[in-house]
Every structure is written in C-alpha cells, then in structure tokens.
N, C-alpha and C positions, 0 to 999 in steps of 0.2 A: 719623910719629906712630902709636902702637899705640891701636889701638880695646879696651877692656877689657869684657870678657864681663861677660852679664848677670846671672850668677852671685858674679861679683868686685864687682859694683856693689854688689848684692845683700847679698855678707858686709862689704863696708866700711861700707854704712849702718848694719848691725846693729852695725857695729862702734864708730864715729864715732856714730851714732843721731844723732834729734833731741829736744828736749825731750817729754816725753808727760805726762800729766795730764790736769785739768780745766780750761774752760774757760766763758767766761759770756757773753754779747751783751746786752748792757746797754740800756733806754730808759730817757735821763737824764732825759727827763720823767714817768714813770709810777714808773721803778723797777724794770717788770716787764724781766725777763731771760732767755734760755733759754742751760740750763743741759747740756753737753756733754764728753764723752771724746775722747781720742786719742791717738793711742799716737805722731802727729806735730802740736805743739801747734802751731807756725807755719804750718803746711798747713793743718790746720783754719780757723784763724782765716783766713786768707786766700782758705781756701773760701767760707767762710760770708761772708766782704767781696764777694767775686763774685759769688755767688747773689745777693745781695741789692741790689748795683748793677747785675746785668743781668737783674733782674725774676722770675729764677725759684728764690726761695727756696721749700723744701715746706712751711715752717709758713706760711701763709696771712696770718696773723692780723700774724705779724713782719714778712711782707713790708707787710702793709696799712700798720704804723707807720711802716715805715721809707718808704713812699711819701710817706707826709702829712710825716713831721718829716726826712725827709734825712742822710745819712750824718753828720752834725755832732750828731743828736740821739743818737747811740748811740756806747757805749764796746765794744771788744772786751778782754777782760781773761781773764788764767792767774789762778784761783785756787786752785790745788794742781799740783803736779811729783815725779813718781816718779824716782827715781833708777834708771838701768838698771841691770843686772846680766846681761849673755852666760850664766850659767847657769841661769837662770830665765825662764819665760813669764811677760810680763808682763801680759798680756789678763786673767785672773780678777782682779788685785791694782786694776786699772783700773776694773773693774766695780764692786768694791768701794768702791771710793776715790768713784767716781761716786753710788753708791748713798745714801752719806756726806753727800753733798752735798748731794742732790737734799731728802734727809731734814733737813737742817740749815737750808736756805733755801726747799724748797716753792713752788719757781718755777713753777706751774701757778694755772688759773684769773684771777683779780685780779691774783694777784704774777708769773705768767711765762706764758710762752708754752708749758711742757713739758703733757706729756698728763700726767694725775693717775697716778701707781700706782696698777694695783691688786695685792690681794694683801698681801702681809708687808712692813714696809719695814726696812729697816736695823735702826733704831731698836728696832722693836717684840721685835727677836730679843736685844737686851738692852738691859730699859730700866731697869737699876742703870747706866747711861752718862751 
C-alpha cells in the first residue's frame, strides 16, 4: 500500500473540495442563531456539534443555551454554498457572502449569539439593495 504525500492530499482536497459557505446554529426555542463561514461546511458544522457537546464552545452564552435546552433544542443548518472554482481564492468571495448574511438576519444581541459589527456593514455600502 503507497502512503500519498501531504502535498497530493493537499491538491486532491482542493481539488475534490468540500462544500463551503455559510452556516447557522439555530435555538429552536428562541430563534436566536450564530451565524458562521467556511470554506469546509461539514467540518464546521461538526465542529461546532463537538465544542458544544464537550462543554467548550467560545461563545459562552450558546454554550449556556445549549447546556439548559440539550442537543435536541438546536438545528445546525447551510444556508448559502459557494461553488468552487481551482482558479480563484475563494476566502474574500466568503467574507463577502458572510457579511451578506450577517446584514440580512442580524443574529446578535436578542436574535443571536454573533458580536454586533462595528463599523460599515454590507448593506450600508449600497443601500439601493
């Protein structure tokens, strides 16, 4: 059996990829959500199901929810997917697409768990949108 370098690994992922997008962690009872990037949506999501089943998720507040209401009171959900392209960085188009989101559902405070922007948001740089 040949062991394949970690450079062949490396170009087959980029090559094969995995979905990348946006991402959301839902409380079905509140609503409130935190809302996320990645450039690999199934690792993410899968991350963020392990941080939070083994107690050490960074947002505080989601971990606190998810202690009281239990893996059953939360959805993980894609809600946008970039399509790859090998000739293009896809990290700025990501930021973007995030930015998008973040501006469109405002999952901070009440409604999420995200820290507010500050500064310019999405929106505000055209808001004939």
């Amino acid at each position: 059996m040949m062991t394949q370098s970690r450079a062949e690994l490396k170009r087959r992922f980029k090559e094969e990829g995995r979905p990348m997008g946006i991402f959301a962690v839902r409380n079905l009872s509140t609503g409130k959500m935190l809302v996320g990037a990645a450039q690999n949506l199934p690792g993410a999501l899968n991350s963020q199901r392990f941080q939070l089943r083994m107690g050490g998720h960074r947002n505080r507040a989601l971990q606190a929810d998810w202690n009281a209401l239990g893996e059953d009171g939360f959805a993980f959900e894609v809600l946008d997917e970039l399509e790859r392209d090998a000739g293009r960085d896809a990290a700025e188009e990501l930021a973007v697409l995030e930015r998008m989101w973040l501006d469109r559902l405002q999952p901070w405070g009440e409604r999420g768990y995200n820290p507010e922007p500050k500064g310019r948001t999405w929106m505000s740089l055209f808001p004939a949108m």
